[in-house]
C-alpha positions in Angstrom: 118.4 113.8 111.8 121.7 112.3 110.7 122.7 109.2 112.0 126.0 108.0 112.0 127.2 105.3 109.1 127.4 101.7 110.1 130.8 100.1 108.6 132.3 96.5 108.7 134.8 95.2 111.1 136.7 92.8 109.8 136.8 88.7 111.3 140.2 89.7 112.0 139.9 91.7 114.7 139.8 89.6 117.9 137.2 92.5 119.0 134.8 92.7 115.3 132.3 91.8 117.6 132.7 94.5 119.9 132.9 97.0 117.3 129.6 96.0 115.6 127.9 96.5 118.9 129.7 99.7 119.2 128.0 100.9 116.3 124.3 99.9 116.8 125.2 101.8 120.3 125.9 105.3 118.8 123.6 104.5 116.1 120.3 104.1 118.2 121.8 107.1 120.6 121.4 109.0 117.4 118.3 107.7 115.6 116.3 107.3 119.0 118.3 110.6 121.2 114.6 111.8 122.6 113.1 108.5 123.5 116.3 108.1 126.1 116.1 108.3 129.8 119.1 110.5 131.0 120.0 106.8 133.1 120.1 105.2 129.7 121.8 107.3 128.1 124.6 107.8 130.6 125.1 104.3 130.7 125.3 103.7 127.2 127.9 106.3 127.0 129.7 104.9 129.8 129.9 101.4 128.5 131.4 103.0 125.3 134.1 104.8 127.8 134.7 101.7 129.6 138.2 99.5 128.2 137.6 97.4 125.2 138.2 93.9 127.5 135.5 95.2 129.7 133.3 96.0 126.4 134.2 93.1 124.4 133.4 90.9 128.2 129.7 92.5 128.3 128.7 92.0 124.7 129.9 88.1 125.0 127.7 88.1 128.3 124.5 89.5 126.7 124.9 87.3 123.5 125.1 83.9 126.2 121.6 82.9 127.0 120.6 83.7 130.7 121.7 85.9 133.4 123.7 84.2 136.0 127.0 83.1 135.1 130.1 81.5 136.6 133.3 83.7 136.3 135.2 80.1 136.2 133.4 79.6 133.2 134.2 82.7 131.2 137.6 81.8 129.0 137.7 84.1 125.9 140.9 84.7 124.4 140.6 88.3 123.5 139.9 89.1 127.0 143.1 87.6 129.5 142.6 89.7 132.4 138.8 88.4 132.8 139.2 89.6 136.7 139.7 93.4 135.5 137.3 93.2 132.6 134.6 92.1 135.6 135.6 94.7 137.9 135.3 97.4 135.4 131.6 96.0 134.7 131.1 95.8 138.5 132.4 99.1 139.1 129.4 100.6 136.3 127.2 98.2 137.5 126.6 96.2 134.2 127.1 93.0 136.4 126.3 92.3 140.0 128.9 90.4 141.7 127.4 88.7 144.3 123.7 88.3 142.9 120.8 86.7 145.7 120.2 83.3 144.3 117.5 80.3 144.6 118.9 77.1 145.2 118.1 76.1 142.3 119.6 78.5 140.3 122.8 77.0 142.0 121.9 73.8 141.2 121.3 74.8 137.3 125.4 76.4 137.6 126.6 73.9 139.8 128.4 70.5 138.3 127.8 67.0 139.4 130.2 66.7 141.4 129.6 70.2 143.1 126.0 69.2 144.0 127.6 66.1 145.6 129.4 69.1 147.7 126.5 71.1 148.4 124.3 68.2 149.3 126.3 67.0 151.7 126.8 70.5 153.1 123.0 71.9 153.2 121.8 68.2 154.5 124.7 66.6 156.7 121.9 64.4 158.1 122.0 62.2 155.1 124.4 60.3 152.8 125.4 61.3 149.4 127.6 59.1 147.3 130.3 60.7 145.1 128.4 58.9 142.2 124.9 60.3 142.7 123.0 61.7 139.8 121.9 65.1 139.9 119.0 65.5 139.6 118.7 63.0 142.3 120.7 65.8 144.5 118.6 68.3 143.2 115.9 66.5 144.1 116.4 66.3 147.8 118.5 70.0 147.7 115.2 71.6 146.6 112.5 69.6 148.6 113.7 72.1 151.6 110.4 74.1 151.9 111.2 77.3 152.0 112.9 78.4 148.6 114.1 82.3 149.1 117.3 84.0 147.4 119.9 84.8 148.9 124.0 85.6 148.1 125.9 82.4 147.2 128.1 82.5 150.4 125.0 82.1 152.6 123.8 79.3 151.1 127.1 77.4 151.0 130.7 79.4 152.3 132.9 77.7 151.1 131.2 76.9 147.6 133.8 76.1 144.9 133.0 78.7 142.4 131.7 82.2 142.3 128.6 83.8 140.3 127.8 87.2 138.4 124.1 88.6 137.3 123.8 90.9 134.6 122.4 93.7 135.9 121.6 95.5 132.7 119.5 93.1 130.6 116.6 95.7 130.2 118.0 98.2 129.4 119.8 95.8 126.0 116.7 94.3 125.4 115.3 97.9 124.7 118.1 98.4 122.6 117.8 95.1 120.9 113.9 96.4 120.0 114.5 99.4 118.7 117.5 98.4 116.5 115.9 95.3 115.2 112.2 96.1 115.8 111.8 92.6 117.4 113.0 90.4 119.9 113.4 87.3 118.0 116.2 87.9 116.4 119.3 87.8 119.2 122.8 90.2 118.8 124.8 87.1 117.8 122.5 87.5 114.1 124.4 91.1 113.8 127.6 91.4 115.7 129.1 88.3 114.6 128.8 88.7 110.8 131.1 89.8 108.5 128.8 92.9 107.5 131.0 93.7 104.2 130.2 90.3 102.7 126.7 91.1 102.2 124.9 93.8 100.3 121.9 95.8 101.7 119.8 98.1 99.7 120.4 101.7 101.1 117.1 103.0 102.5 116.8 106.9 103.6 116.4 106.9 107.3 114.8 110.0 108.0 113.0 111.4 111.3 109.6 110.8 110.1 110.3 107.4 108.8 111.5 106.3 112.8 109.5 103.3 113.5 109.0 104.4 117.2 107.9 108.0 117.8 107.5 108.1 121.2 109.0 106.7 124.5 105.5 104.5 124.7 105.6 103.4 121.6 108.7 101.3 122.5 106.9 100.8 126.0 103.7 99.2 124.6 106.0 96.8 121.9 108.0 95.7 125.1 105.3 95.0 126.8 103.2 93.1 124.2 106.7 90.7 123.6 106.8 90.3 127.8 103.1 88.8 127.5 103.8 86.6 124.5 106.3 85.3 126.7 103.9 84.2 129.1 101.2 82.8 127.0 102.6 79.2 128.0 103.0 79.4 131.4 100.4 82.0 132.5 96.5 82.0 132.6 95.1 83.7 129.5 92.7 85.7 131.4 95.6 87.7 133.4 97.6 88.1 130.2 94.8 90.1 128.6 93.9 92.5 131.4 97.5 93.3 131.4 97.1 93.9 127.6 98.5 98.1 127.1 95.8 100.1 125.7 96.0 100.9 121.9 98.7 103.4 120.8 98.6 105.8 117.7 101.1 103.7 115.4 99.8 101.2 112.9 102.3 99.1 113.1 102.1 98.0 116.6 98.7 98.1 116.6 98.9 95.5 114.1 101.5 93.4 116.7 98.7 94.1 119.6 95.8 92.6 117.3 98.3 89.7 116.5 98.6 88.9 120.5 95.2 89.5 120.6 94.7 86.3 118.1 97.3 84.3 120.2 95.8 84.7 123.7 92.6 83.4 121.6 94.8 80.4 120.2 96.0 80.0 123.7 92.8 80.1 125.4 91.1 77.6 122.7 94.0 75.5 124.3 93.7 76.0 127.9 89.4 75.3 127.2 87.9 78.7 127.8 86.1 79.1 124.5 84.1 82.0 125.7 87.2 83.9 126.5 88.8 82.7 122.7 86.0 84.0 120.9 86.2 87.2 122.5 89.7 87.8 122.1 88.9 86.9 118.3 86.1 89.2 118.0 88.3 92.3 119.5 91.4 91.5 117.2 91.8 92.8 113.7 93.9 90.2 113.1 93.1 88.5 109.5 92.9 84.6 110.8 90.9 86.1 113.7 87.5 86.1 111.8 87.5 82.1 110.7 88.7 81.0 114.0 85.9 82.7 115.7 83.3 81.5 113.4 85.2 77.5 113.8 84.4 78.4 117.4 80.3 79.0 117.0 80.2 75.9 114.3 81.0 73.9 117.6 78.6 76.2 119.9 76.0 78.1 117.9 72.9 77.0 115.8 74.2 76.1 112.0 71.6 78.6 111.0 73.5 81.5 113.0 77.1 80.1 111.2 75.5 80.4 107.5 74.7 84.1 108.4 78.1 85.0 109.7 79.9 83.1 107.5 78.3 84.8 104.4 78.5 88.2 105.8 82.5 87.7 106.0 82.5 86.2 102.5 80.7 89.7 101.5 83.5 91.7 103.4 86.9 89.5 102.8 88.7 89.2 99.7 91.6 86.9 100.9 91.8 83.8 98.9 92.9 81.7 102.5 90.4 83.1 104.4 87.5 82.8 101.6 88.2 79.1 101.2 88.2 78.5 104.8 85.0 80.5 105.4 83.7 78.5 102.6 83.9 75.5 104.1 82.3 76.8 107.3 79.7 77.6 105.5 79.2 74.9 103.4 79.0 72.1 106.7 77.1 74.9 108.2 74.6 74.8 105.9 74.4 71.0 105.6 73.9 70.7 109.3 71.0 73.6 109.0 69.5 71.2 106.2 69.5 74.3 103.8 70.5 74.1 100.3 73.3 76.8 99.0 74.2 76.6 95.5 77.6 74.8 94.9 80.9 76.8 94.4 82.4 78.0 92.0 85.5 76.0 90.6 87.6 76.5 87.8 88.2 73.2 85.6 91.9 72.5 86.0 93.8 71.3 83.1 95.1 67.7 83.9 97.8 65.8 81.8 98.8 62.1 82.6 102.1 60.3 81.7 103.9 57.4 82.2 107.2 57.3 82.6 111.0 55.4 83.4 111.3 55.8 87.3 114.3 57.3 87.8 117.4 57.1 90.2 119.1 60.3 91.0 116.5 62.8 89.8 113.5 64.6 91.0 110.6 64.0 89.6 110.4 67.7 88.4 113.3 66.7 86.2 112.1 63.5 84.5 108.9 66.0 83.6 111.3 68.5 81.9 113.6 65.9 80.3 110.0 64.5 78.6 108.9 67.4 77.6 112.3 69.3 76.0 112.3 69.2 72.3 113.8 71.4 69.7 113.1 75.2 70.7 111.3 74.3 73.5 113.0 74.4 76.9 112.3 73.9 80.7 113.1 76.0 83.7 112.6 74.3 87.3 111.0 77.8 88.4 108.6 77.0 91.3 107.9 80.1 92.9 111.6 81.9 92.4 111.2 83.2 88.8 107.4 85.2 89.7 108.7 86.5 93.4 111.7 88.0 91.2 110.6 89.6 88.7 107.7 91.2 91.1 111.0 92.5 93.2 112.8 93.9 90.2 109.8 95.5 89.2 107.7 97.1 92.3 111.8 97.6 93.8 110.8 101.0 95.0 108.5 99.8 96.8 110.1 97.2 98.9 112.4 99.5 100.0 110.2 102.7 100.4 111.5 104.5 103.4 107.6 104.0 104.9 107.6 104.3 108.9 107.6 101.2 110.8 109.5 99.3 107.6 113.6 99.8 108.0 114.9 99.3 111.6 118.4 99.6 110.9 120.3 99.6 107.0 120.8 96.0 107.0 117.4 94.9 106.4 116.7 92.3 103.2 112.9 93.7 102.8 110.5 95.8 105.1 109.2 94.6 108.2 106.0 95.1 107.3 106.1 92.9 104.1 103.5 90.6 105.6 101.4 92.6 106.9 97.7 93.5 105.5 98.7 97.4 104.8 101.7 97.4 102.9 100.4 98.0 99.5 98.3 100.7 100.6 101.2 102.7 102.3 102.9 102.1 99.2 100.0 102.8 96.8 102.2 105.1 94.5 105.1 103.1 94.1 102.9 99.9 93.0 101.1 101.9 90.9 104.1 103.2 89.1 105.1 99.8 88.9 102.1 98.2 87.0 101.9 101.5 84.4 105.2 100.7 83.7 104.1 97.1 82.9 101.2 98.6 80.5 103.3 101.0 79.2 105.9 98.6 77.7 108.9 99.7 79.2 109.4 96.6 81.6 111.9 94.6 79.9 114.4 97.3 80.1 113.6 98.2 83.4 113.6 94.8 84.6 116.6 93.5 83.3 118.2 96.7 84.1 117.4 96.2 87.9 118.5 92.9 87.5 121.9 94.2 86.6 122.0 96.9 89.2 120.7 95.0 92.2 123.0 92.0 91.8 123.5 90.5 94.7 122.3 93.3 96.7 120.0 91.0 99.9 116.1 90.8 98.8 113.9 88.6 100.8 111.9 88.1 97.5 114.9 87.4 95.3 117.2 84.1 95.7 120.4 85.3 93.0 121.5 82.0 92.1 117.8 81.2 91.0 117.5 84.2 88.5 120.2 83.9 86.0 120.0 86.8 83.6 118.9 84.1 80.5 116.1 83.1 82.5 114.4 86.6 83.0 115.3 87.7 78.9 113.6 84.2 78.2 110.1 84.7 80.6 110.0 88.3 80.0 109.9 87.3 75.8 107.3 85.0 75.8 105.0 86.1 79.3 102.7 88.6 78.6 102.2 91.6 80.9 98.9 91.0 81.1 100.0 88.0 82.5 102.8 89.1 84.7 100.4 91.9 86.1 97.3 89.3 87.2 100.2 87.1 88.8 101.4 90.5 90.4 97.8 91.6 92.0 97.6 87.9 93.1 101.0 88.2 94.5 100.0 91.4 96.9 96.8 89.4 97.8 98.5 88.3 100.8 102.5 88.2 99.8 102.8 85.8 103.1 101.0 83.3 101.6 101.2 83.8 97.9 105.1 83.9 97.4 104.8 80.1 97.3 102.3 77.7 95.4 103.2 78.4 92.2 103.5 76.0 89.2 106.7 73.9 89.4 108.5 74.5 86.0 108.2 77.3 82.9 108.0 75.5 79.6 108.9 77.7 76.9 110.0 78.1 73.0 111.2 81.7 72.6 110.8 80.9 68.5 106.4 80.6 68.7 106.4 82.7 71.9 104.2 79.9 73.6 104.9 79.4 77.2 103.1 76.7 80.0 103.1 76.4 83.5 103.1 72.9 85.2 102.5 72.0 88.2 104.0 68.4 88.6 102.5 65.9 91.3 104.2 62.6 91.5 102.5 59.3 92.3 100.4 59.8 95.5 101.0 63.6 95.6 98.1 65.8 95.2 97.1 69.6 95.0 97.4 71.9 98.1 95.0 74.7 98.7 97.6 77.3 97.8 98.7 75.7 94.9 95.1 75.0 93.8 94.2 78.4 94.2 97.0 79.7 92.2 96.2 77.6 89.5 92.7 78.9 89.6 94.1 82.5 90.0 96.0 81.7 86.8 93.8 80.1 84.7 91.1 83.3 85.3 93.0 85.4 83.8 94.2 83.5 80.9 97.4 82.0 81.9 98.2 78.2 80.1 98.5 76.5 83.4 98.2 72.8 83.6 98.7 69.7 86.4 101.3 67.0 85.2 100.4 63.9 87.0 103.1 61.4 86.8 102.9 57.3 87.0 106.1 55.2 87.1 106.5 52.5 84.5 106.8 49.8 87.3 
């Protein structure tokens, strides 16, 4: 399967837009030619064959929020014969010219002053002022009781304006799916960017690695985004009859279990607790387990709680979702007056210090100022220097052409980084990447990616925070025993886990000692990630400590 290359149109082109769209066009005809009805297809092609006004006029259409839209409205430079540009549209029916409308969809396009119009039209028997308010007018427009569509000229013939529907939004927001792999992100995030002033790792896109194999797998991924649409306006109940039945692709399974956890957030909301806690208890979703048991702490006997909950401690190794469960099963077992014994907790190193209060600074920076001395120096880290070196390092990993991952080549990360499976359908490659960290080698591969990868777009690498005498400095004094238990914390739950780490490195390249520091200021205290990265650390052996810092005043 060869698809065809996706290259930058420059911001100087009037039409750069257009020609960005053009090109996710012919490159999901390509990537994606068997999962095509013949419809589709024909009218994708025949949107390419249309002029480039009428082009360039549809793509601004489907990047404006909505469907309905006055004509009136529409001034875009590039495009001076608008009238043409709509006909052409008309003509392929990409627009419907003279849609049925509610009233109040005319009353969402109409002005002020053009309710004033209408009011005075659609209810003669009463007196409208030219300085009514409008939702006053829209208020007595829309108390008429029957509210049907119908085209613009029957509800009012001699309205001052004229309106178009897109007629082809489906068929785009299809497109939009399988190019992206979501519908959160809109075309405006790739068809207006300069494409050639970023830098994208190039991933292989091959047949196998096609996120959607089948016509139903885009099907079923529509239809789970159409009921997460719904979740605030519909009955749960409804929404999860009309769930699709399980299809044979991990990846959306995972997005069906993760609606399946919504609708039981939603229907905690709407008070239909025994509907939650079965929605929970049929999603594989990894939140789903504690919110099910916070559902029988408030319903079932403590005793049944303590047995759940310990059974999930046996089975989860989540740090999150063990401290939660925890706690269930700790005020559990208080209300079942049993006696468990206490938790484990590692004894975290505190320092104290007093010092100036300053001005312009962070208190992160008063820390490091105190602490600086001869050889030893401080890097403001936080959770940039660990997340970078783990990208240099398991690289080949993050970009592993794995199916489901890489929608499209312009991608900063997989799409799956988040979710439970991704090491494990990238076992090898992490693999490889921590025998290269026992094997001595990873300073020069490390600092060799560094070099390479420059710039290129990593969701786990911010450039400007990784200067090159940062990484020679950590990687001389960090051990890779070290860098390895940070690592296999790391792919714990990489959602989580990329933040909470200790604020600043202290090092002294000289002794080879290095500390990590988590500052709190006066008033601040420990979160539960950062706690339980500190605990993470200090089991294995890393000198982490908590600054706690008092102002002389």
């Amino acid at each position: 399967m060869t698809t065809p290359p996706i290259t930058p149109a420059s911001l100087d082109d009037p039409f750069y837009y257009l020609h960005n769209m053009q090109q996710v066009v012919r490159f999901c005809l390509a990537r994606y030619r068997d999962l095509w009805l013949a419809d589709e297809r024909e009218q994708l092609h025949g949107w390419l064959a249309l002029s480039e006004p009428a082009q360039g006029l549809l793509v601004r259409l489907i990047m404006r929020k909505g469907g309905l839209f006055r004509p009136d409205k529409l001034l875009y430079a590039e495009i001076p014969d608008l009238e043409q540009a709509l006909a052409e549209l008309s003509d392929a029916g990409f627009v419907e010219p003279a849609p049925s409308l509610t009233l109040s969809e005319i009353c969402a396009l109409a002005r002020r002053e053009e309710c004033v119009q209408l009011a005075r039209h659609r209810l003669p028997e009463q007196a409208f002022t030219a300085s009514a308010r409008k939702r006053d007018l829209e208020s007595a427009l829309l108390s008429e009781p029957e509210q049907h569509s119908q085209p613009l000229a029957d509800w009012w013939p001699n309205a001052p304006f004229t309106v178009i529907r897109l007629a082809c939004n489906e068929l785009f927001d299809r497109l939009r799916l399988m190019f992206f792999g979501n519908l959160h992100q809109d075309w405006s995030e790739f068809v207006l960017t300069e494409l050639g002033l970023q830098q994208f790792e190039p991933v292989p896109l091959s047949a196998a690695s096609r996120p959607f194999q089948h016509r139903a797998d885009v099907d079923c991924t529509l239809a789970l985004y159409r009921l997460g649409e719904q979740m605030e306006t519909e009955p749960v109940a409804g929404l999860y009859h009309a769930l699709p039945s399980a299809v044979n692709c991990e990846w959306i399974e995972y997005r069906r279990h993760k609606l399946l956890f919504q609708l039981g957030r939603q229907a905690e909301r709407q008070g239909d607790t025994a509907l939650a806690l079965e929605l929970y208890q049929q999603s594989r979703h990894r939140d789903a387990r504690v919110r099910a048991l916070r559902l029988r702490e408030k319903n079932d006997a403590p005793e049944v709680v303590v047995n759940l909950a310990q059974r999930a401690l046996a089975e989860i190794a989540q740090p999150e979702a063990r401290l939660n469960l925890t706690r269930i099963l700790q005020r559990s077992a208080r209300k079942a007056g049993l006696t468990l014994p206490a938790a484990p907790t590692a004894p975290v190193p505190v320092s104290r210090i007093t010092l100036p209060r300053p001005t312009e600074v962070r208190v992160e920076a008063a820390v490091m100022v105190h602490f600086a001395h001869g050889q030893t120096r401080l890097f403001h880290v936080e959770n940039r220097l660990f997340n970078g070196l783990f990208a240099l390092l398991f690289w080949p990993a993050l970009f592993a052409p794995v199916r489901g991952a890489f929608f499209n080549p312009f991608q900063a990360g997989p799409a799956d980084l988040y979710r439970p499976g991704f090491a494990e359908a990238r076992c090898e490659q992490i693999e490889a990447g921590f025998a290269t960290l026992a094997g001595g080698d990873y300073r020069r591969l490390i600092l060799e990616r560094h070099r390479q990868k420059q710039g290129i777009r990593c969701d786990f690498v911010h450039w400007p925070s990784l200067p090159v005498e940062l990484v020679e400095q950590a990687l001389a004094v960090i051990p890779p025993a070290h860098l390895a238990a940070v690592f296999r914390h790391l792919l714990l739950d990489l959602r989580h886990h990329r933040r909470g780490m200790p604020d600043l490195l202290e090092l002294n390249t000289q002794t080879g000692h290095y500390r990590l520091i988590e500052v709190k200021g006066p008033g601040d205290r420990l979160q539960d990630h950062q706690q339980l990265w500190i605990e993470a650390m200090g089991e294995h052996g890393l000198p982490v400590s908590v600054c706690e810092v008092r102002w002389q005043d």
